[in-house]
Every structure is written in structure tokens, then in C-alpha cells.
C-alpha positions in Angstrom: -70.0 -59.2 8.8 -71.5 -57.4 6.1 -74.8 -59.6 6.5 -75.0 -58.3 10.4 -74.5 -54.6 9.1 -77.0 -54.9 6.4 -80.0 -56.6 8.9 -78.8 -54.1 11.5 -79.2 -51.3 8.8 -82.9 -53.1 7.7 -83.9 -53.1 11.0 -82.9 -50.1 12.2 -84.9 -48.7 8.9 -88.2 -50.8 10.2 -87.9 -49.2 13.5 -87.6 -45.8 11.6 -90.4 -46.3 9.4 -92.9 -48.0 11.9 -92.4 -44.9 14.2 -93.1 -42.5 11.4 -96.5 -43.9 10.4 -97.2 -44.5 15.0 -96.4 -40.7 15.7 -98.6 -39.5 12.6 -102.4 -38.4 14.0 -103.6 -38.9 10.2 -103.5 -41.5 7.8 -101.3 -41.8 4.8 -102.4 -42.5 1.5 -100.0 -43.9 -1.4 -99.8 -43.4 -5.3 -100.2 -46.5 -7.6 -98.8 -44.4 -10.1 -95.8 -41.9 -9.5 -95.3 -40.9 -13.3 -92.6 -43.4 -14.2 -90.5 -42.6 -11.0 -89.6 -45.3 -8.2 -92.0 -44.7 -5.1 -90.6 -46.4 -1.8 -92.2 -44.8 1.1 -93.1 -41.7 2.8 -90.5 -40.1 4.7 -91.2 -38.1 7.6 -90.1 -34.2 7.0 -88.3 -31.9 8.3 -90.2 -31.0 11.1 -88.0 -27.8 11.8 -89.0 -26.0 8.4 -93.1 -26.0 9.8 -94.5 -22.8 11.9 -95.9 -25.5 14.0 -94.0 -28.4 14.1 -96.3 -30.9 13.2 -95.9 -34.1 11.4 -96.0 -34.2 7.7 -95.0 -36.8 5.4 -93.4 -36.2 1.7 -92.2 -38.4 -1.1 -90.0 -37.2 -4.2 -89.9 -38.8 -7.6 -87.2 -36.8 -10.1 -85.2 -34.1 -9.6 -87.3 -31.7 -11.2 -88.1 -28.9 -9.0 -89.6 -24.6 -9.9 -85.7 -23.6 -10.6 -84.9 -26.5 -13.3 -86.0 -27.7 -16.4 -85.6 -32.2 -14.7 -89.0 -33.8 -14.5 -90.2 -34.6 -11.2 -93.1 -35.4 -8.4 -93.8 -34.9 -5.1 -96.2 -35.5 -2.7 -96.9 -34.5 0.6 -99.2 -35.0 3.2 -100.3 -33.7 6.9 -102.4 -33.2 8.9 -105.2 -31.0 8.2 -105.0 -27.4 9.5 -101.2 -27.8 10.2 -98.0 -27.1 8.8 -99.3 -23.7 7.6 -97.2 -22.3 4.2 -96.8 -19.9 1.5 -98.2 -21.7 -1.9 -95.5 -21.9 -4.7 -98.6 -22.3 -7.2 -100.1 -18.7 -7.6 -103.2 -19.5 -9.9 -105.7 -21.7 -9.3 -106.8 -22.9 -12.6 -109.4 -25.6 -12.1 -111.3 -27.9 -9.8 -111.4 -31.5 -10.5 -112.8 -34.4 -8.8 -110.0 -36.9 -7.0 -111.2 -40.3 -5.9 -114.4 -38.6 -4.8 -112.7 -35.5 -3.6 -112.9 -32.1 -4.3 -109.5 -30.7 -5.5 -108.0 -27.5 -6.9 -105.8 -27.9 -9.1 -102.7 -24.7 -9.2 -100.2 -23.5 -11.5 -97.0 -21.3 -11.2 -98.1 -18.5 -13.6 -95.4 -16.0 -12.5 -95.0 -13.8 -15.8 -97.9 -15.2 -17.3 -100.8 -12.5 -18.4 -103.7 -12.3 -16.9 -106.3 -15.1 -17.9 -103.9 -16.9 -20.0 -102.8 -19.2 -17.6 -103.7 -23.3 -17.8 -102.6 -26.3 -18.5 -99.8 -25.5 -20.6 -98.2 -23.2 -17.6 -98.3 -26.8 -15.8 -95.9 -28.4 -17.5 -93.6 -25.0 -18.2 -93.8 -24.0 -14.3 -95.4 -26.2 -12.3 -98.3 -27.5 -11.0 -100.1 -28.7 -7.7 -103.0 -30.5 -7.0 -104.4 -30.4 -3.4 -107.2 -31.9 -1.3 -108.5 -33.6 1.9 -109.8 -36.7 2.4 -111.1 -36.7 5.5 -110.6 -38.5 8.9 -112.5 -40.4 11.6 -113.0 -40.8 15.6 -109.0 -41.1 15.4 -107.3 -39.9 12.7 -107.4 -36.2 11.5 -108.1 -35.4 8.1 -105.4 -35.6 5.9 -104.5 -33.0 3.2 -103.0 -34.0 0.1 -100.4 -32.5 -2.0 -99.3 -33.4 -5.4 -97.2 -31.7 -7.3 -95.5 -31.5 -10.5 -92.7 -30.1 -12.3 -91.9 -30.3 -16.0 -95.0 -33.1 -16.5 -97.8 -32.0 -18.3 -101.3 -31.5 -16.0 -102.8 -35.5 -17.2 -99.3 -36.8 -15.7 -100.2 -34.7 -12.3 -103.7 -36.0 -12.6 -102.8 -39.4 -13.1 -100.3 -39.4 -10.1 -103.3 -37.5 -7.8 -106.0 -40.0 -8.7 -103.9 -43.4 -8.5 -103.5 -41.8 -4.8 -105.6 -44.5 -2.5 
């Protein structure tokens, strides 16, 4: 019995994830390197919290989050020009090159004086690196979010770039 539940329960999960990646008009792109934490798969989010309720995927690494001190990771991707939102990050602070890819590179800097935000604000409150890899006859181009929480800004680096 408990073999039949756990195929059912496999299968079911197969069915799950195979729909995910069909009903998805862009193409997903997964880190080699999540920072220490397990990396399974994308799930598919909550389409109910977007404006537009378009697809997006995310993946969580820690429990580390802007309200507590825990380490963590996430990532999320969409489509591009969907799922409009509000930035958490408030400050861009750099631009760095991704995997060939223009990205910006944003820090929580609530509280912080003016012009003495950086890296160090990354690891106190956050950070987020974002860009778009673009897409072809079929796919939309997909933006890319990785952010960080209570990880310094090579960690969030590291985790953005091992993103293929």
C-alpha cells in the first residue's frame, strides 16, 4: 500500500511539474550554485498575488527573508513585461555583468544615509540581482530575479552567475 501511495504521489508530482514548465511562454533557467541551500525545482507561484496573472516561477533556499536575521535565497523568474511589482530593494548600487547579461544589482538601504549604501547593506538588508536573458520565435524573454538575505553580495553573485 504505501508503495501505490508513494508512485501515485510521484506521479501526480510529474504531472504537476511537467504542466508548470508546458503552460510557461518563457524558459526557465536553473542555479548550479544556491549558496549551500538544497535546490529541487521551480515551483509555479501564486498566480493570485500578480496584477496580471501571469505565470512566474520561484525557488526558496533558507528562511531568511527582509524581517529576520536566517540566511536565505530566492529566485524568481517570468516573463518579461509581466507580473508588474513594487521593488523591496530601494538602491541600485551597481551594474555587473551575468553570464553575458546586463544586471543591476539592488540593495535595501532603508535608514541608510545617502551615498553610503553598498555591499555591506547587502548582507545587513538585502540584496537583489535582476536581469533578462532574452527569448526567441517562441519563448518570451525571461527576467531574472535573485535575491538575498543575510548573505554577503559575492554569495548573491555567485548564486546569479551559476544561473544557466
Amino acid at each position: 500500500m504505501k508503495i501505490k501511495t508513494l508512485l501515485v504521489v510521484f506521479l501526480v508530482g510529474l504531472s504537476f511539474a511537467s504542466s508548470a514548465s508546458a503552460s510557461t511562454n518563457f524558459k526557465t533557467y536553473a542555479p548550479k550554485y544556491f549558496a549551500g541551500f538544497t535546490f529541487t525545482h521551480f515551483t509555479p507561484g501564486d498566480n493570485s498575488s500578480c496584477s496580471d496573472h501571469a505565470p512566474r516561477v520561484s525557488a526558496f533556499g533558507g528562511t531568511g527573508n527582509l524581517h529576520n536575521s536566517s540566511p536565505g535565497i530566492s529566485i524568481f523568474e517570468k516573463a518579461q513585461g509581466t507580473c508588474p511589482s513594487a521593488p523591496e530593494f530601494n538602491t541600485k548600487i551597481s551594474t555587473q555583468i551575468v553570464n553575458g547579461h546586463t544586471a543591476q544589482v539592488w540593495s535595501n538601504c532603508a535608514g541608510v544615509a545617502a551615498g553610503k549604501c553598498g555591499a555591506t547593506q547587502v548582507k545587513a538588508n538585502g540584496g537583489l540581482v535582476t536581469w533578462i536573458i532574452p527569448g526567441s520565435k517562441s519563448m518570451k524573454a525571461t527576467v531574472v530575479n535573485v535575491a538575498s538575505y543575510n548573505l554577503s553580495l559575492d554569495t548573491l553573485l555567485l548564486v546569479a552567475r551559476s544561473i544557466r
